[in-house]
C-alpha positions in Angstrom: 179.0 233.2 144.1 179.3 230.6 147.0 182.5 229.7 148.7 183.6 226.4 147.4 184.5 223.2 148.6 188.0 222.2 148.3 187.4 219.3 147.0 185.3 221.3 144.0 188.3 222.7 143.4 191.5 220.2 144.2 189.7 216.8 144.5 191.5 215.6 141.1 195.0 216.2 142.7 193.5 213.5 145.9 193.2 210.4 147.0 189.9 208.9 147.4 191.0 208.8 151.3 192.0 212.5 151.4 188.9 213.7 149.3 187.0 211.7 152.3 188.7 213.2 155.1 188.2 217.2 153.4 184.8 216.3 152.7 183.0 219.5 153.7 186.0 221.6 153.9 185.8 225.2 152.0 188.2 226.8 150.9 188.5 230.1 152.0 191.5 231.5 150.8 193.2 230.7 147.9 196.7 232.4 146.1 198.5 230.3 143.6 201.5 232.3 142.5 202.4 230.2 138.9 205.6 232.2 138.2 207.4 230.9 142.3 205.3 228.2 142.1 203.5 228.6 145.2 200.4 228.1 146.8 198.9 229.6 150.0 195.7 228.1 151.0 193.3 228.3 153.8 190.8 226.2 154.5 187.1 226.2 156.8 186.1 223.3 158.5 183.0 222.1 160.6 184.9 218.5 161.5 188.7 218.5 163.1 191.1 217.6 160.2 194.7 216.4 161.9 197.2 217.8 161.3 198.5 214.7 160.2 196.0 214.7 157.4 197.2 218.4 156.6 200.6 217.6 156.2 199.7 214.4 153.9 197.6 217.2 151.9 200.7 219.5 151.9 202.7 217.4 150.2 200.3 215.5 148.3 199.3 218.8 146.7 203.2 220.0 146.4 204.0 217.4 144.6 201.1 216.6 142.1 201.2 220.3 140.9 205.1 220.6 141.4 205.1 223.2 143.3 208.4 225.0 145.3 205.7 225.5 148.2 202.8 224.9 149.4 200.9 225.8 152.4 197.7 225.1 153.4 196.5 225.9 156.7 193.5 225.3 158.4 190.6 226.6 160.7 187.5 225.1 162.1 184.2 225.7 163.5 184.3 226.2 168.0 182.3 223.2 167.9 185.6 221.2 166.1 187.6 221.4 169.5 188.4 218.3 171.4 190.9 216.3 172.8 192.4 215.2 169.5 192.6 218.8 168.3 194.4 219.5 171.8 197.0 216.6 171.4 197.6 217.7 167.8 198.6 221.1 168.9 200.7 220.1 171.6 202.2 217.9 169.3 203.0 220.9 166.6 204.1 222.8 169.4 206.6 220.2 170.8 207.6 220.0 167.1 208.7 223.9 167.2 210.8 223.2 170.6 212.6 220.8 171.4 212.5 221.5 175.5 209.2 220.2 175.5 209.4 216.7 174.6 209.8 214.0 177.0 207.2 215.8 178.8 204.1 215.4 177.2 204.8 211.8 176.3 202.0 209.8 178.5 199.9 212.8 179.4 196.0 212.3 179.8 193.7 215.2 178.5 190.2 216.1 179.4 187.9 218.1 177.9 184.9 219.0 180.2 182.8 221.5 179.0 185.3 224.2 178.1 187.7 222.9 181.2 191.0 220.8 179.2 192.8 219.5 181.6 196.6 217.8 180.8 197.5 215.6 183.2 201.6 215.3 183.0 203.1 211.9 183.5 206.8 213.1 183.8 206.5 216.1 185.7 208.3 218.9 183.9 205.9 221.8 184.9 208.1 224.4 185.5 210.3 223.7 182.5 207.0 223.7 180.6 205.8 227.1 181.6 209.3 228.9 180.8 208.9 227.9 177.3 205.6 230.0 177.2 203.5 226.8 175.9 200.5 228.5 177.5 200.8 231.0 175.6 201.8 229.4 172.6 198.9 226.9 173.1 196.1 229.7 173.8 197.3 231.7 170.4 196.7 228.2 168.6 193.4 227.3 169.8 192.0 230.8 169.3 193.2 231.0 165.8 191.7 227.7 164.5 189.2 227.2 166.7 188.0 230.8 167.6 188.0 229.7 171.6 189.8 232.3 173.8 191.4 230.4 176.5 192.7 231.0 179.8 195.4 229.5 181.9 192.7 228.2 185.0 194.7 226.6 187.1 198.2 224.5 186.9 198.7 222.1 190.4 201.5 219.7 191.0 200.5 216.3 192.8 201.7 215.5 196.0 203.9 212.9 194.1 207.2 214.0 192.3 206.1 213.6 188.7 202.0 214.3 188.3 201.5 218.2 187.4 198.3 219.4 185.7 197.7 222.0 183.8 194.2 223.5 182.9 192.6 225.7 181.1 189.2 226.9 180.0 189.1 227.4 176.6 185.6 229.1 175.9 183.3 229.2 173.2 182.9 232.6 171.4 180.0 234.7 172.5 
C-alpha cells in the first residue's frame, strides 16, 4: 500500500489555502487516540511548510475534529532547507527562551552552499551561545531536514554590535 498524502486523508477538515500549501505532503505517521481525543501526526515533505502554516494546521485540525490535542509535526527532504526554514527555527527557538529575543530581531541570513551565515544586528553573541542555541539549532535542522551541522565559525565585527555566526549545515551522504 503507498504512503498517502495528507491531504488524501485530512483535506475535507482544510481550507482550500491549506490543502494548497500541504500539497505533496505524506503523511507518515499517523495515531488518533478517539477515547483522549488526540492526534499525533507526522508529516514528509519535499517543499518547506512554515511553521506558521503548521500551527494554522494544528489548530485548524484541533478544532474541526474537536480534539483535546493535536500535534502534527513535520520533516522535509535536505533539499527543503533555506533561509526561510533557518529564520523559522530561530524563531521557534526564540519562542522556547525568552533570553534570546531582542537579538535576532534585524539579523541577515545567508545560505551559500551549505555555509548559513546569521549576521546579528544587536550584538548579543555571548549571551546567545550560553543559551546553547547552537546546539539547540543543529538538533532542529538535523531532525527536519536530515543536515548535520556544525558550528564553523562565530566572529564579532570590529564594531560594538555586528557578531556572526556560521555554520555549515551539510547534506547527508
Amino acid at each position: 500500500m503507498a504512503t498517502p498524502l495528507f491531504c488524501e486523508i485530512f483535506g475535507d477538515f482544510l481550507s482550500q489555502e491549506l490543502r494548497e500549501k500541504l500539497n505533496g505532503a505524506i503523511l507518515k505517521k499517523c495515531n488518533l487516540d478517539t477515547e483522549n481525543r488526540t492526534l499525533l501526526a507526522g508529516l514528509f515533505c519535499d517543499t518547506y511548510i512554515s511553521r506558521g502554516v503548521l500551527v494554522e494546521l494544528t489548530s485548524s485540525i484541533e478544532s474541526l475534529l474537536k480534539l483535546e490535542k493535536c500535534n502534527i509535526t513535520a520533516e522535509f527532504s535536505s533539499a527543503a532547507f533555506g533561509v526561510s526554514a533557518c529564520e523559522d527555527v530561530v524563531n521557534e527557538i526564540r519562542q522556547h527562551n525568552a533570553l534570546l529575543n531582542g537579538y535576532f530581531n534585524g539579523a541577515e541570513y545567508a545560505l551559500d552552499g551549505d555555509t548559513l551565515t546569521i549576521n546579528l544586528k544587536h550584538g548579543g553573541y555571548k549571551k546567545i551561545v550560553a543559551t546553547k542555541f547552537e546546539e539547540q539549532f543543529i538538533r532542529l535542522v538535523n531532525n527536519r531536514f536530515g543536515r548535520e551541522c556544525v558550528l564553523r565559525g562565530a566572529a564579532a565585527t570590529s564594531g560594538k554590535q555586528e557578531q556572526v555566526f556560521c555554520l555549515r549545515c551539510c547534506r547527508p551522504g
